[in-house]
C-alpha positions as CSV (number, residue, x, y, z in Angstrom):
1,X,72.4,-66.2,13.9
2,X,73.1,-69.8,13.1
3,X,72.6,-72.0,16.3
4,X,74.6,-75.1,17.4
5,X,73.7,-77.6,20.4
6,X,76.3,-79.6,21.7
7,X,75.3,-82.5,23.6
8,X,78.6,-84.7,25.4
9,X,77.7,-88.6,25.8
10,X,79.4,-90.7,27.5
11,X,77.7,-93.9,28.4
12,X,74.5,-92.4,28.0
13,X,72.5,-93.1,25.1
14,X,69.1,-92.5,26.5
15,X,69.5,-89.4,27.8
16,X,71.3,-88.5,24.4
17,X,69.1,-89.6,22.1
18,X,65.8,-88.3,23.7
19,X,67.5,-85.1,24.2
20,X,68.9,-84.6,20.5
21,X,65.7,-85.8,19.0
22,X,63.7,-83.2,20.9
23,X,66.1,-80.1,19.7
24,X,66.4,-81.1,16.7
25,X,62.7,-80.3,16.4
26,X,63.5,-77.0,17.0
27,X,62.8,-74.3,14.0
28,X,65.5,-72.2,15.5
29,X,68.4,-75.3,15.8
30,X,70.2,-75.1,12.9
31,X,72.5,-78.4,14.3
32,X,72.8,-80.2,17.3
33,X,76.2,-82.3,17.3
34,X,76.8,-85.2,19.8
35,X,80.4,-86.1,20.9
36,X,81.0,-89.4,22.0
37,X,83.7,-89.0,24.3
38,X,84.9,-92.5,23.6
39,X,82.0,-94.6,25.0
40,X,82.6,-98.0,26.6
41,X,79.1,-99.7,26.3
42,X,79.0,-98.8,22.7
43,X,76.6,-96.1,23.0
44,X,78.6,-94.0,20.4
45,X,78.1,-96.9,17.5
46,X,74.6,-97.1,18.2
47,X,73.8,-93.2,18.5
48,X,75.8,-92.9,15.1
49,X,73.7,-95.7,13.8
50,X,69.9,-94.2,14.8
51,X,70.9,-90.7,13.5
52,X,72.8,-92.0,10.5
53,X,69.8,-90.2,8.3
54,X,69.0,-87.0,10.6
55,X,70.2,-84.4,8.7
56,X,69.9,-82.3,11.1
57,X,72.1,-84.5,13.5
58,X,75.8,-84.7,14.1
59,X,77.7,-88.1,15.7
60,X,81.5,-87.2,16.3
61,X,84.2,-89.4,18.0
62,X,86.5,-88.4,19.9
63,X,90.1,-90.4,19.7
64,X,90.5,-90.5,23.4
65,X,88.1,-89.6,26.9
66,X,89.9,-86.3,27.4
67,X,87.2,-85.6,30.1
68,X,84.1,-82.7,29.3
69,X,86.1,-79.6,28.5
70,X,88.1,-81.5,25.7
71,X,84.9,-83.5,24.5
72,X,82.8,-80.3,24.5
73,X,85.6,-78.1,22.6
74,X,85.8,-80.8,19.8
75,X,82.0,-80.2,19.3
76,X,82.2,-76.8,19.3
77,X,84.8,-77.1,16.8
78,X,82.8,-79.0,14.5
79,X,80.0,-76.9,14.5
80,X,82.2,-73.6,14.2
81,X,83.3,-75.1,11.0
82,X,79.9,-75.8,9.8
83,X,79.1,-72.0,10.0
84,X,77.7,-72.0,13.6
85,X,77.8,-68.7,15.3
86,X,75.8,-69.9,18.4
87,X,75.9,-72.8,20.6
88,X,74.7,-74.1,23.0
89,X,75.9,-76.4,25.2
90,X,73.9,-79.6,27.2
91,X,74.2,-82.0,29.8
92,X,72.2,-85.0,27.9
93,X,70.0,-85.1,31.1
94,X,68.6,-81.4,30.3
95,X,65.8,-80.2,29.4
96,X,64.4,-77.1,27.8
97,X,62.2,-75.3,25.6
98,X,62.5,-73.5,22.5
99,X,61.5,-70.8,24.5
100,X,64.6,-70.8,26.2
101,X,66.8,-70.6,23.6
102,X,65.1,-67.9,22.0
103,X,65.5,-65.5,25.3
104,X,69.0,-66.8,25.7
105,X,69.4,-65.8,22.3
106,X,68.4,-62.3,22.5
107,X,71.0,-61.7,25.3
108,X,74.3,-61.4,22.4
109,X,71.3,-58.8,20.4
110,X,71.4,-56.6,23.5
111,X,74.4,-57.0,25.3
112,X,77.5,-56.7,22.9
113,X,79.7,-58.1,25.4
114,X,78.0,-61.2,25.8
115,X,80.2,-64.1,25.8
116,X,78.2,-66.8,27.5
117,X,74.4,-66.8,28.4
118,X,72.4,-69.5,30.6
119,X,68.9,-70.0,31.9
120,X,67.7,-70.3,35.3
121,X,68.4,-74.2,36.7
122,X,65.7,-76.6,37.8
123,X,65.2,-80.0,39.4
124,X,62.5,-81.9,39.8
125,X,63.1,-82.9,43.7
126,X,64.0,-79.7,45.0
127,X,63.0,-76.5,42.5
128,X,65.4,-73.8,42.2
129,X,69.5,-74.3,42.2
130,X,72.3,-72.6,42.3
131,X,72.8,-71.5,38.7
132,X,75.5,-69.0,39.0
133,X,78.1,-67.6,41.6
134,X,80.5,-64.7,41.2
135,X,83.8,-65.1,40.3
136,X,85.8,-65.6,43.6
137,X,89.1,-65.1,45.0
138,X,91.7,-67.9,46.1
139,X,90.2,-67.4,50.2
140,X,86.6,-67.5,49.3
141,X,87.0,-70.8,47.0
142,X,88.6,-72.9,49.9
143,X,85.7,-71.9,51.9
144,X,83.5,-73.4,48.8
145,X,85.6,-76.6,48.5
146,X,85.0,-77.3,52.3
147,X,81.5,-78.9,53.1
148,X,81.5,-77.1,56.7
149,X,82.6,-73.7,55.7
150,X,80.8,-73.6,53.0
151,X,77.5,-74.2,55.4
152,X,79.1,-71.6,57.4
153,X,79.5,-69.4,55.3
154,X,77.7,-69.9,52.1
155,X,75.8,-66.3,52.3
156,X,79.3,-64.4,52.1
157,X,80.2,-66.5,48.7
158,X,77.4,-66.7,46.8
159,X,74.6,-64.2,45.3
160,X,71.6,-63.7,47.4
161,X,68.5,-65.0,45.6
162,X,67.0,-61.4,45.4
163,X,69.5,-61.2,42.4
164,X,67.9,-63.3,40.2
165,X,64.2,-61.7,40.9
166,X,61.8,-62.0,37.4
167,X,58.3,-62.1,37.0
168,X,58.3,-65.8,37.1
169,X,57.7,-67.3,40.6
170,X,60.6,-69.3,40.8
171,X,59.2,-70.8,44.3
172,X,56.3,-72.9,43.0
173,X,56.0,-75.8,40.8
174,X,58.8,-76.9,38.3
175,X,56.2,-77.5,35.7
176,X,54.0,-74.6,36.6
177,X,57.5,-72.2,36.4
178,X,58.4,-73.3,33.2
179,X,54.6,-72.7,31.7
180,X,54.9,-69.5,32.9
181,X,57.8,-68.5,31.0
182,X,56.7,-70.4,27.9
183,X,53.1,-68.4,28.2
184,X,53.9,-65.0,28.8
185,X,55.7,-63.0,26.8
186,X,58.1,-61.1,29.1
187,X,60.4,-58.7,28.5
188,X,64.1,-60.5,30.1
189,X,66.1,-58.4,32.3
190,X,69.7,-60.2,31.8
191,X,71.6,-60.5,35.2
192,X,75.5,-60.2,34.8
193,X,77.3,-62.8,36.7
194,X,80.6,-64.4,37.5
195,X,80.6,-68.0,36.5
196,X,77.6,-70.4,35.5
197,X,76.9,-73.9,36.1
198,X,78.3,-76.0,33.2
199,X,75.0,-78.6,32.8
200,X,74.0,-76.2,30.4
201,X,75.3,-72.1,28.5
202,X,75.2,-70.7,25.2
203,X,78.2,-69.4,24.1
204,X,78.9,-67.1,21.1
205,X,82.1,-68.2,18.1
206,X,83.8,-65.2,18.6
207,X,84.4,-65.9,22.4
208,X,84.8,-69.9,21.9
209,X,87.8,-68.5,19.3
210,X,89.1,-65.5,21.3
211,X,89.5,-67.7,24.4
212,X,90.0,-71.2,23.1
213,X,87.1,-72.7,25.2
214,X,87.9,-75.0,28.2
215,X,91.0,-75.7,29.3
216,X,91.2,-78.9,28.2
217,X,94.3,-80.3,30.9
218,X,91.4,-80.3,33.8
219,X,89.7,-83.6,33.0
220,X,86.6,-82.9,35.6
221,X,85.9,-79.9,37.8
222,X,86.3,-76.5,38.1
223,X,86.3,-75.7,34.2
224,X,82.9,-73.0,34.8
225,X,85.5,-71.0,37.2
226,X,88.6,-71.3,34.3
227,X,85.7,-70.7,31.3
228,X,84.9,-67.8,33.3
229,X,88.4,-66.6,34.1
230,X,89.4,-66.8,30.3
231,X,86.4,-65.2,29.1
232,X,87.1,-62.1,31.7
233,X,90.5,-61.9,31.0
234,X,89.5,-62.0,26.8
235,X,87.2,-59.2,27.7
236,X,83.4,-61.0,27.4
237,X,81.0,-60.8,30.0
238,X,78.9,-63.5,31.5
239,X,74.6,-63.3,32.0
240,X,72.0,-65.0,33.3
241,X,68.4,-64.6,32.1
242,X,66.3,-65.3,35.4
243,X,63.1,-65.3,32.9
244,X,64.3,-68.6,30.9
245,X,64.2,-71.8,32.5
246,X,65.8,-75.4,32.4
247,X,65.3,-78.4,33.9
248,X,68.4,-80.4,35.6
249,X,67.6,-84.1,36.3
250,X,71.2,-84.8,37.5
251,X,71.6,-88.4,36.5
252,X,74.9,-88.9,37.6
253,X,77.0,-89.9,34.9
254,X,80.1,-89.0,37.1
255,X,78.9,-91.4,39.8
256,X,78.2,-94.2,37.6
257,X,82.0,-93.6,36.2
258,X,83.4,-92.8,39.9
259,X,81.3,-95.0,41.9
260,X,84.1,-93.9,45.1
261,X,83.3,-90.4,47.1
262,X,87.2,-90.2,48.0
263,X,87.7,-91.3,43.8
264,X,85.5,-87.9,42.8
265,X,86.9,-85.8,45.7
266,X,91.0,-86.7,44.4
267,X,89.8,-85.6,41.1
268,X,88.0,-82.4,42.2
269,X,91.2,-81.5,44.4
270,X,93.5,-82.1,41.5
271,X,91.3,-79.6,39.2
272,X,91.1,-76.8,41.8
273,X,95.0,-76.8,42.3
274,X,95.5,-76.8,38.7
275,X,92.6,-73.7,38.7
276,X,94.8,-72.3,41.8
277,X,98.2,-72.2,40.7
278,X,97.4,-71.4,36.7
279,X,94.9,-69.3,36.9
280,X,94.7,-67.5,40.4
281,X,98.6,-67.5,40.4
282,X,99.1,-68.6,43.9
283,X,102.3,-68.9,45.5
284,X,104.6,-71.3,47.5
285,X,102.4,-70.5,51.1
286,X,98.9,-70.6,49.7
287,X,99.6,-73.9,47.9
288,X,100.5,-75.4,51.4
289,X,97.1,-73.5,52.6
290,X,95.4,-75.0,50.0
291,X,96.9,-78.6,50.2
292,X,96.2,-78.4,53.9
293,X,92.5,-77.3,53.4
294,X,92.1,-80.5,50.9
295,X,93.8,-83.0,53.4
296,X,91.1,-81.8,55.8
297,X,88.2,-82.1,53.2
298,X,89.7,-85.2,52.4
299,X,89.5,-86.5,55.5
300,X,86.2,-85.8,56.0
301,X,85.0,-87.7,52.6
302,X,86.9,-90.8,53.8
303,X,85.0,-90.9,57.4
304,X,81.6,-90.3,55.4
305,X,82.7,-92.8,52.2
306,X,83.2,-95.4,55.2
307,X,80.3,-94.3,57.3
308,X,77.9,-94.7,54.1
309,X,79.8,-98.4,53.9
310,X,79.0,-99.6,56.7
311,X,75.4,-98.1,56.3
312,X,75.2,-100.4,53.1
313,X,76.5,-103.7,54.8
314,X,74.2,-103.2,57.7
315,X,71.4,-102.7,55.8
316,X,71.7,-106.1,53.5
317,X,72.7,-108.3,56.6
């Protein structure tokens, strides 16, 4: 096994470096590339310039911000070419041990039908989060998309957390969770699962080749659910190993680029009807369903955007 990470910057250099100088580190990292999705503070330059001698290190350039599916597919690209059998793509504000890797690893030893492997996802403020949901149908992702239905009606959409059960206890301390699983030497009982969140998976080359990746015409949002629909329909399976952690600091590189709630909800809508109508096949009537569902949710994000505005002005007057 020859292992890849990909790490996507864009306008991020801290992040990025800190993360690509800590895996590189790594006995079993055979390469970590990072893509510079076309960088406007010239983050890419300077990356490329501090690992100019890491032999161990990749810079690439993309020729245009295609968003993260196409940024991520050109890294995995590159790394297929340099041999790469494994890889393992990161958010630049992840974090993880070599641990990790190793048990995500062992997952495509065990399970033959592995296509994509992730850990269990941490964050500092509020432990455990959703890492993984199942694969669901047209009905049960408008109830998603809505912020009141889904609060509703989470429960009937999701996993329950007895799913994920290990012999780490996932309910104390970050840093006490992820000593645990670093300490002990547990055997993993890999969870099969629908779709995983895309901050951070391993995927093998013979599913990024069978199945061409991400579907590189959605900029932003909803590529884990058309990931996850191509690597069902290729035949792959998805897994979760509840005994290998990650942590998730969630900068927010999408709110420094889309500083506008209504801005990141037009762009979430436009993805999900893309993920609708090519890959869920939906017809003339659910479209309008769906459209009508997204003028509501809509609506709601423009009375909070403006409540939150008004929130902001009061408080510096």
């Amino acid at each position: 096994m020859k292992l890849a990470v990909i790490i996507l910057n864009y306008n991020d250099r801290p992040h990025t470096e800190k993360l690509a100088r800590k895996v590189a580190g790594f006995s079993l990292v055979s390469l970590v590339v990072i893509v510079d999705n076309q960088s406007t503070d010239g983050s890419g330059e300077e990356l490329a310039d501090y690992f100019r001698h890491a032999g161990k290190v990749a810079v690439i350039r993309t020729s245009r911000n295609g968003g993260y599916g196409y940024g991520n597919n050109a890294g995995l690209r590159y790394a297929c070419g340099q041999g790469c059998t494994h890889m393992l793509i990161a958010n630049p504000d992840t974090d993880f041990t070599e641990d990790m890797l190793q048990k995500l690893c062992e997952v495509f030893v065990t399970k033959r039908d592995a296509g994509v492997v992730s850990a269990m996802m941490l964050d500092s403020q509020h432990g455990l989060q959703q890492t993984a949901w199942p694969l669901r149908s047209f009905t049960q992702d408008l109830i998603n998309a809505g912020p009141l239905a889904r609060r509703l009606l989470g429960w009937s959409i999701n996993y329950p957390k007895s799913k994920f059960r290990s012999g780490v206890d996932l309910q104390k301390n970050p840093g006490d969770q992820e000593n645990q699983a670093v300490n002990r030497n547990q055997i993993i009982h890999p969870v099969r699962v629908g779709v995983v969140h895309g901050s951070l998976l391993m995927i093998s080359r013979e599913a990024f080749e069978k199945t061409g990746g991400y579907d590189e015409k959605v900029f932003l949002y909803s590529e884990e659910n058309i990931l996850a629909r191509r690597l069902q329909m290729a035949g792959f399976a998805t897994y979760v190993v509840p005994e290998a952690l990650y942590h998730h600091e969630n900068s927010g590189t999408i709110s420094k680029t889309y500083h506008s709630m209504v801005l990141k909800q037009k762009l979430r809508q436009e993805s999900e009807m893309y993920y609708y109508e090519a890959y869920l096949h939906i017809g003339l009537v659910r479209k309008l369903i769906a459209k009508l569902c997204q003028s509501i949710v809509m609506f709601e994000t423009k009375a909070l955007d403006k409540m939150l505005e008004m929130k902001a002005k009061l408080m510096k007057s």
